[in-house]
Residue, then its C-alpha position, 0 to 999 in steps of 0.5 A: x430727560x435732564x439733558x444739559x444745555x447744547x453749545x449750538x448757537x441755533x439750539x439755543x436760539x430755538x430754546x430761548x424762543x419756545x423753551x422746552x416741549x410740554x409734557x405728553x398726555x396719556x391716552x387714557x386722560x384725552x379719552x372719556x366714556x359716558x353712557x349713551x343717553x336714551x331720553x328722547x329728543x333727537x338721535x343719532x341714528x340712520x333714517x334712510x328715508x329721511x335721507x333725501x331731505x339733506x341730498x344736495x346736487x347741483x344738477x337738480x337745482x339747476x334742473x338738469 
């Protein structure tokens, strides 16, 4: 991508400004695999029972 500087009045203008884009990010560099840790504490799994302790409706606060 070794272009030459345009003539462009406005090209010119944009790359004294911002100068040139960054490089790309591969997509294997902005992943990360970690093993799942099992050691207790606090999960992230689905209780449905649990579920009506964060249930937010308006008309049942107001009690409608």
């Amino acid at each position: 991508m070794g272009k030459e500087p345009t003539t462009d009045p406005a090209a010119a203008a944009r790359y004294a400004r911002y100068g040139k884009l960054p490089e790309r990010i591969r997509f294997e560099d902005m992943t990360e695999e970690a093993e799942a840790d099992r050691s207790g504490g606090v999960t992230a799994s689905y209780n449905p029972e649990g579920t009506w302790n964060y249930y937010s409706c308006l008309a049942l606060d107001l009690g409608l």
